[in-house]
N, C-alpha and C positions, 0 to 999 in steps of 0.2 A: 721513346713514347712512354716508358714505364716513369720516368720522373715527372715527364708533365702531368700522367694523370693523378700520380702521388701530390702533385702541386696545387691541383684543382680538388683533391678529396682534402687536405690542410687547409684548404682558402674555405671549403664550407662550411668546415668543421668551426673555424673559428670566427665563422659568420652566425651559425645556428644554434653554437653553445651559449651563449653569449644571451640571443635571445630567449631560449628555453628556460636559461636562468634566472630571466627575468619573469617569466611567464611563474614559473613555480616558484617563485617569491610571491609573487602575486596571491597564488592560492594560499600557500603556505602561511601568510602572512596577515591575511583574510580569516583564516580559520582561528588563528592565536588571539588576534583583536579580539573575536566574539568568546572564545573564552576566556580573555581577561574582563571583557565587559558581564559576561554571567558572574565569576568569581567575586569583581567588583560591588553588583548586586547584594549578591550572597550577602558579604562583609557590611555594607551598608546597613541592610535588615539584620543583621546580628545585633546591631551598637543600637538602631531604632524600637529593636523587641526589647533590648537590656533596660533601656531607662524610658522607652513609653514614647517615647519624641527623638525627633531629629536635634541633637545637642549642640552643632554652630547656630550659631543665628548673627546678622551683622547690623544689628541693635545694639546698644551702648549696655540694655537691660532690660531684661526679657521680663524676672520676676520680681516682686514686691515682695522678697524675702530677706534674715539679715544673712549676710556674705561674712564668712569667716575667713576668707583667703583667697587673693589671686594670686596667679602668675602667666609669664606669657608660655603660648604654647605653640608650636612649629611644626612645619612637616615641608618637605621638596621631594622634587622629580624630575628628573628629563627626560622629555621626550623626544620624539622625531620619527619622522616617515620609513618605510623600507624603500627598499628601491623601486619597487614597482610602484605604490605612492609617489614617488617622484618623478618616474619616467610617464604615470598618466596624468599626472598634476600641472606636466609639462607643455603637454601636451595641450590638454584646456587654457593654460594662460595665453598660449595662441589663438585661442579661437574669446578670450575674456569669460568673467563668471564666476561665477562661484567653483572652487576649487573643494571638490566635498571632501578629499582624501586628507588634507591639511585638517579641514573641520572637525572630521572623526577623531583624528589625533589629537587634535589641541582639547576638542572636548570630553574622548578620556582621560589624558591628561589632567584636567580641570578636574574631572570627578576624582579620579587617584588622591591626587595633593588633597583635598577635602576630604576623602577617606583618611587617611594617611595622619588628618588631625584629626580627627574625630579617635584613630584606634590612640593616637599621644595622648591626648586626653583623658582618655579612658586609661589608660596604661598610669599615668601620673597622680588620676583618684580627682579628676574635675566635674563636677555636678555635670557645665557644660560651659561651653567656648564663646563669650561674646564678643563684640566691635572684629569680626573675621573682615580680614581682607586677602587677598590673593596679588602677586605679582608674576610680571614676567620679566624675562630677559634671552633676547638672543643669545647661543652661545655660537661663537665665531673662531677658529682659532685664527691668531695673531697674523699667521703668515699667508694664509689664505686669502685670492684675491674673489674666490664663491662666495655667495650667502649664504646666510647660515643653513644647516639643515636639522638643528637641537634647540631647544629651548628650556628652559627651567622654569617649573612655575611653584613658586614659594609660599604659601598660606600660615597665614600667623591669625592668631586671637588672643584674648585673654581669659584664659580659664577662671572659674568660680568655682569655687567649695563653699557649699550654704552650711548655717550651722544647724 
């Protein structure tokens, strides 16, 4: 009797661990999002109070001043879901939709990599960043027969130093 009940306390244990971990990724994971997206803020209004304006723009040429120098200017990031994004992401694609947990991700994402050139920028002494564009690309490894669960997203421009 004492094995099987030993059998049936192991069979739960790795039934309900399993999920719990999943549940506390979940908050855990919820809570980190919202403070990167404040910190992100933050960083944002630092670059926007330093020079007055938001300094990408994805115009060829913003002002009718003379330009003393360009160069190109870069910044990447990968991102990706935690698991709990993925286990309720999963969920919704069964039932169709909009999938908000991808959305969230991919859209801090988006704002990071645009930070990320704005602080290059600033860091390299560029008035500001024109013709910005932004890329993505799956990351997949090789042997994997899954989709991806990472993504890179790339943002280039062309800095300006006015004279």
């Amino acid at each position: 009797m004492a094995i099987e009940e030993l059998i049936s306390i192991i069979g739960v244990v790795f039934f309900i661990v399993p999920i719990l971990l999943i549940i506390i990724a979940g908050i855990i994971g919820g809570k980190i999002m919202k403070l990167m997206q404040k910190k992100l803020t933050e960083r944002e209004q630092e670059i926007i109070q330093k020079y007055g304006k938001d300094t990408l723009s994805n115009l060829s040429m913003t002002a009718k001043r003379e330009v003393s120098e360009t160069g190109i200017v870069m910044a990447s990031l990968v991102v990706g879901p935690n698991y709990w994004q993925q286990f309720v992401s999963k969920i919704q694609s069964l039932f169709g939709g909009t999938l908000n947990y991808y959305d969230q991700v991919i859209a801090l994402g988006r704002n990071e990599a645009m930070q990320r050139l704005r602080e290059a920028a600033d860091t390299a002494g560029w008035d500001e960043v024109v013709n910005v564009r932004l890329e993505t690309s799956k990351l997949t490894p090789m042997v994997s027969k899954e989709s991806s669960k990472a993504m890179e997203l790339f943002a280039y421009g062309t800095g300006i130093r006015y004279s």
